[in-house]
N, C-alpha and C positions, 0 to 999 in steps of 0.2 A: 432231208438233211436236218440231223437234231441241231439247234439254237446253240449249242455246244461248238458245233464246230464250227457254225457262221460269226463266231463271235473270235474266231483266231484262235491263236496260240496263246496258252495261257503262260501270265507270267512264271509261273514253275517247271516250263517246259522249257524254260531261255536257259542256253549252259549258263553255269556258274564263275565260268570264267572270264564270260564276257565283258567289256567293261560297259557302263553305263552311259550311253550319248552325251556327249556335254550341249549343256544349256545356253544357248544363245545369250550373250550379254542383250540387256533391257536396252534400248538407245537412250540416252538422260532427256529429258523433255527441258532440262532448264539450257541447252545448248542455243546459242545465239545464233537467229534466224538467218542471219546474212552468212552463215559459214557451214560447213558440211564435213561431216567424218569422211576420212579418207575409205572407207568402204559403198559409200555412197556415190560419191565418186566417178569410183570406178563400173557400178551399177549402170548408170548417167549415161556415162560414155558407152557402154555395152549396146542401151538401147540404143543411140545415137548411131551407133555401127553400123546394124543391121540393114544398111539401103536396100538388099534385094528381097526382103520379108515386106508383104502387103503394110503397108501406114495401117489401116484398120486393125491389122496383130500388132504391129508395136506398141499401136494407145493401149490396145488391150492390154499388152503386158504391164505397161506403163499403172495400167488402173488399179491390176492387178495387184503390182508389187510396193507398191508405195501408196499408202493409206491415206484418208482424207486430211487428214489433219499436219502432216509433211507432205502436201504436194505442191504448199504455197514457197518452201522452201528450192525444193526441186523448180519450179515456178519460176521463182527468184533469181539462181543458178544458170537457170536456160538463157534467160531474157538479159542475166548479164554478160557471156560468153558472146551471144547474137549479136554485140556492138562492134565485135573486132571479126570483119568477115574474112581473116586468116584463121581462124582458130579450126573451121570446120570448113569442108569438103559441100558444095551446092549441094550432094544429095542428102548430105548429112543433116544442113542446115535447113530442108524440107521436112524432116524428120523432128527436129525439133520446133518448129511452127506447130504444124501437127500435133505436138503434147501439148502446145501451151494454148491451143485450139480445143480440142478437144478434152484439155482434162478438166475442164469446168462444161461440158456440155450439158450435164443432168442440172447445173443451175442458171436463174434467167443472168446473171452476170458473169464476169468475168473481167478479174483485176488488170489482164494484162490485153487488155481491146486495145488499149493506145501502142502499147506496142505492135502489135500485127498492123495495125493501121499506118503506122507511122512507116515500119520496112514495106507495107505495100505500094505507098508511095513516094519509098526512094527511089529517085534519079539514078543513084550509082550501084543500085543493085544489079541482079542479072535478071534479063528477059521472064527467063524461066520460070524466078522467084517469083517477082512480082505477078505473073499470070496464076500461079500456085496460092500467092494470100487471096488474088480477088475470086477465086473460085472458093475458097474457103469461105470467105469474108459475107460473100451473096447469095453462100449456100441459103433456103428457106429452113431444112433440116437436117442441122447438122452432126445428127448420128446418121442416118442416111445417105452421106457423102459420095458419090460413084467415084472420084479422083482417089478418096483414101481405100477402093477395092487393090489398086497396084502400087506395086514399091517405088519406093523413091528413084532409085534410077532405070525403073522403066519408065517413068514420068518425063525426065530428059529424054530419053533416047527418042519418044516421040516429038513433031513438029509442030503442035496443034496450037500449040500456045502461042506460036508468033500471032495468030490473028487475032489471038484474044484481044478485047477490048478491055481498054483499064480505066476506070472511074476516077475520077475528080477526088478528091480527099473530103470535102465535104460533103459530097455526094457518096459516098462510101460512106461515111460517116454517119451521117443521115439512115441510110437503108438498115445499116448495122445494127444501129439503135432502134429501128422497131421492130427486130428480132430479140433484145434482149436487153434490157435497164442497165446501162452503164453508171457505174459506182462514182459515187462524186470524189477526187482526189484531192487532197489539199497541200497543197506545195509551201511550205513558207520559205520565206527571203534565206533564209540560213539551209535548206537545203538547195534551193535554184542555185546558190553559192559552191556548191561541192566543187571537187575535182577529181575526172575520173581516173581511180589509181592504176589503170593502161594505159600506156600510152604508146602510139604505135609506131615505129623505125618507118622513118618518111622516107626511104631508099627501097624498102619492100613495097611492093604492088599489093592494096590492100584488095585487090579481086583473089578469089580464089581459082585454081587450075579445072580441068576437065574431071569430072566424077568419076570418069573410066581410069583414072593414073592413082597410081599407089604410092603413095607415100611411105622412102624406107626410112623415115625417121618419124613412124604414126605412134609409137611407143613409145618416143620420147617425147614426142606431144601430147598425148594421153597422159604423162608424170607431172611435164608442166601444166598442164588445164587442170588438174586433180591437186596440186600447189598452190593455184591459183584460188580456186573454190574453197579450199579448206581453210587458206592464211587470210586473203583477204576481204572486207570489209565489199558489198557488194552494192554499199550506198554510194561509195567513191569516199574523200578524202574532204571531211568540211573543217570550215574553218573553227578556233575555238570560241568559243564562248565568251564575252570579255563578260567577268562577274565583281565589279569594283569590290571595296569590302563597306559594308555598310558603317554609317558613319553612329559613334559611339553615343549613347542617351545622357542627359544632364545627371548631374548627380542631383539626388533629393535630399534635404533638408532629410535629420538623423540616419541615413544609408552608408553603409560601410563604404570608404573612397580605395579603391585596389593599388597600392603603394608599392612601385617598384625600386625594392633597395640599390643600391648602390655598392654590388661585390668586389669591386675593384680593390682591393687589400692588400698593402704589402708587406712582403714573409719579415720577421725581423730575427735578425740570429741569436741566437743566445751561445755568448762567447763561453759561458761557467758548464755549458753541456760537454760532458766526459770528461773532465777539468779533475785534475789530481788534485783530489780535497785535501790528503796532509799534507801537500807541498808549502812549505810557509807558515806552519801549523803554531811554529815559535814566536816568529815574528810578529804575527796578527796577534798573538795573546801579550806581547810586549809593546805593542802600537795600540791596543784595547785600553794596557794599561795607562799608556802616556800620557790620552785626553781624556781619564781623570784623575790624572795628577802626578808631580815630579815621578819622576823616576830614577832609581840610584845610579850614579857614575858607572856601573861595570854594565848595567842593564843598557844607558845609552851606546856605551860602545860596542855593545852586543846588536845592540838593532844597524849602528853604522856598518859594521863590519858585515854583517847578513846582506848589505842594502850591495856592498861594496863588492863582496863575491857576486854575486847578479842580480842586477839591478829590477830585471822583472819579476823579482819578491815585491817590490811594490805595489805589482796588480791582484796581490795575493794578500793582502793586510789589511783589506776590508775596510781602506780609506774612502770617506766620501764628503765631497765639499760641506756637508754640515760638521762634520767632526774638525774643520781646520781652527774655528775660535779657539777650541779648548785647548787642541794641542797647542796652537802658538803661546797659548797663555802659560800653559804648566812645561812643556819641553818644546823651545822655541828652537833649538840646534837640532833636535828630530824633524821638527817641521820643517827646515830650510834643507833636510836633506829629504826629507818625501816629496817636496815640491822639485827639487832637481831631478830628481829620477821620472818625475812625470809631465817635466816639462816637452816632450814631443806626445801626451796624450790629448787625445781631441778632448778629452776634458777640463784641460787646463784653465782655459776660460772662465768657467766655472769657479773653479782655487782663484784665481785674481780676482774675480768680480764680488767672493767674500772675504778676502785681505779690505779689500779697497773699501768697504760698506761696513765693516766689525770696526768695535770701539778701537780709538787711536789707544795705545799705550809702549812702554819701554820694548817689551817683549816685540808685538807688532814692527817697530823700525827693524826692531835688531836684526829681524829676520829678514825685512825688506833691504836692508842695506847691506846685509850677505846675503842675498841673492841677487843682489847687484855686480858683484863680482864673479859670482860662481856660474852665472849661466847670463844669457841673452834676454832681457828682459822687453817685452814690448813698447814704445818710447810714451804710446798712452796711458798703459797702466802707471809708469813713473807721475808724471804727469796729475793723474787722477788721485792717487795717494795723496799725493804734495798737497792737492787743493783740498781734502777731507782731514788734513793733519791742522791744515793754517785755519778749515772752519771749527774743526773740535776744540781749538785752542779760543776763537773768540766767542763759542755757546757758553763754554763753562762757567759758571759763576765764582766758584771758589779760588779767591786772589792767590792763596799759597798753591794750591793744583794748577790754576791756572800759571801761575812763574815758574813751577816746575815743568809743565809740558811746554811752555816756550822754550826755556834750555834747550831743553831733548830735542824740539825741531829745528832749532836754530847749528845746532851744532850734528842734527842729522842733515842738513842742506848743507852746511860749509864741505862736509864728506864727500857729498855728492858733487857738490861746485867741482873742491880741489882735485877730484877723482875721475873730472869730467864725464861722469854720467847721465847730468843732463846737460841741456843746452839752456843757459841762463835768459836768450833771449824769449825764449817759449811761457817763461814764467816770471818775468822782471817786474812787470808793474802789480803785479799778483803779488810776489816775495816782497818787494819794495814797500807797498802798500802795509806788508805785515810788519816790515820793521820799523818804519812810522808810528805805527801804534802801541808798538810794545818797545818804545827806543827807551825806555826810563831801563829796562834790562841790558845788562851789561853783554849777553851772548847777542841779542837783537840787533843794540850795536855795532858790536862787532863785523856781523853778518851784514849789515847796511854797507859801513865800509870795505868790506869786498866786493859788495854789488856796485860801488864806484869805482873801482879800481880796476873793473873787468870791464870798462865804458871806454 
């Protein structure tokens, strides 16, 4: 036979139609120990099947199909399932002791001793089992095993176990270990804390049934154990971590200090947005012209009558409490009717409290004392005027200035007396006071004996 044909069919001899084998996905290595691709799974459970296949062929397979390096995983998988002895069937549950026995047998340890130890000597296992781990357990060599020569349920069907003697736990324990160096484990407080996430329905029998009876619902138990294995966590369920937040370091002399502003800001409207800018276009250039100076008769009645057709052309004439000196000074009757038009604006305020504070003069009452008639004046701001008119009259130095602003206030309060706009008693000893001192004038006078005659 030429080398030719012992070497097969040569790649050019494959039809061309064929398609080309698809390639096994790689399994990802960074996949997390405690969980198992749902093809593995099913793997698991495969061998776990097979009770009537000698234990000896199942490890074998076992060794075979799942490499060194994923057995601790499968390891893992087994020893968690073997807590709830509903999941598996007794011959099953032989089946898998068996792999987690033997699949570390080519080393002197093995991770899962405390487990086989521990189900050997449970109480609440079955006979069977337990006679199954102390044979295993005492084996001297255990690839050599004569028990793993026959399958799992020909191991039940026989009686010989009942006599088996079973060992003490530390006496097991003991003999175990000088067959093979048990790995030291370290448990800390935060795993001894887990909780295992089965839990088992206290109404079901947690024995298992006869290994001879089939289960017609083993397929939907094969879905849930394969659910089980893949979703959850196979440490159980610990508690978290409490991790305070570390507390913040001094600041150091020149170190930037991290200032957290204060965004809380509130939106402010702006009334003049989308605001029809020639609306009023006239007026404002006629009220521009006011507060700097007279304006002629047709122009005044030009701004009253604008004011008179609608009156919110006054928020449109680009009036603002510093412009009110000048207009009361030069057009004192324009003044008295901007301030009526604006007397329900929140800025009114504002317009009285620089009436009240601007130099006293003719123009100033004249407007105060028709606006005493034309609108509702607040009973302070009267009030406040009155006392800044009677001090601007006792500052002044000049005797002719001075006689002439006395008239003017004297005969602006008899207006107000006779016109009962204010209330005489609110300002009696105040007025009185004033007319005592300027009684050599004839209006002061006068205005004295009204202020007795209303007693």
């Amino acid at each position: 036979m030429s080398p030719k044909k012992d070497a097969g069919p040569s790649l050019s001899a494959a039809p061309a139609s064929a398609p080309a084998p698809a390639v096994a996905p790689k399994p990802s290595a960074f996949m997390p120990m405690g969980q198992m691709r749902r093809d593995e799974c099913f793997d698991l459970l495969k061998l776990l099947s097979g009770v009537s296949r000698p234990l000896e062929d199942v490890v074998a397979d076992f060794l075979a199909r799942v490499p060194p390096e994923r057995r601790l995983r499968f390891g893992s998988a087994i020893a968690f399932v073997l807590e709830d002895k509903m999941m598996f069937q007794p011959a099953e549950r032989l089946i898998a002791f068996a792999i987690l026995h033997q699949g570390y047998s080519s080393q002197l340890a093995t991770p899962f001793a405390s487990v086989l130890i521990n189900a050997a000597c449970d109480e609440t296992s079955e006979r069977s089992e337990q006679a199954f781990l102390h044979l295993l357990l005492s084996s001297a060599n255990r690839d050599n095993n004569e028990i793993l020569k026959q399958s799992a349920a020909d191991y039940l069907k026989e009686s010989f176990y009942a006599s088996q003697v079973l060992l003490p736990k530390e006496q097991l324990e003991r003999q175990y270990s000088c067959n093979a160096v048990q790995p030291k484990m370290h448990t800390s407080s935060c795993t001894a804390a887990t909780v295992r996430c089965v839990v088992p329905d206290p109404d079901i029998s947690q024995r298992c049934g006869d290994s001879s009876e089939v289960s017609p619902a083993k397929p939907n138990r094969d879905n849930v154990v394969a659910d089980l294995l893949q979703e959850t966590a196979h440490k159980g369920l610990s508690p978290p971590w409490i991790r305070p937040p570390p507390p913040r370091l001094e600041i150091l002399e020149g170190e930037l200090q991290w200032l957290n502003l204060d965004n809380k800001h509130e939106l402010l409207w702006d009334g003049s947005m989308c605001a029809d800018t020639s609306r009023g276009a006239a007026i404002r250039d006629l009220v521009g012209r006011a507060c700097k100076g007279p304006l002629a008769p047709a122009q005044q009645e030009q701004v009253v009558l604008d004011l008179a057709k609608d009156w919110k052309l006054v928020y449109h004439c680009a009036m603002t409490p510093e412009k009110l000196p000048d207009l009361v000074e030069h057009n004192p009757l324009i003044a008295v009717d901007v301030l009526s038009k604006l007397i329900n604006s929140p800025d009114i305020d504002s317009y009285f409290d620089i009436l009240v504070s601007m130099e006293m003069s003719l123009h100033s009452m004249e407007v105060v004392n028709r606006l005493t008639t034309a609108v509702d004046l607040p009973p302070g701001f009267i009030q406040d005027y009155i006392s800044n008119c009677i001090r601007s009259c006792q500052n002044i130095k000049d005797k002719y200035m001075q006689n002439r602003l006395v008239r003017l206030v004297c005969v602006f309060l008899q207006s107000l007396i006779r016109n009962k706009i204010i209330n005489v008693e609110d300002l009696f000893i105040e007025v009185q006071a004033f007319c005592i001192t300027f009684s050599r004038i004839r209006e002061a006078a006068g205005l004295f004996r009204l202020l007795k005659s209303l007693e």
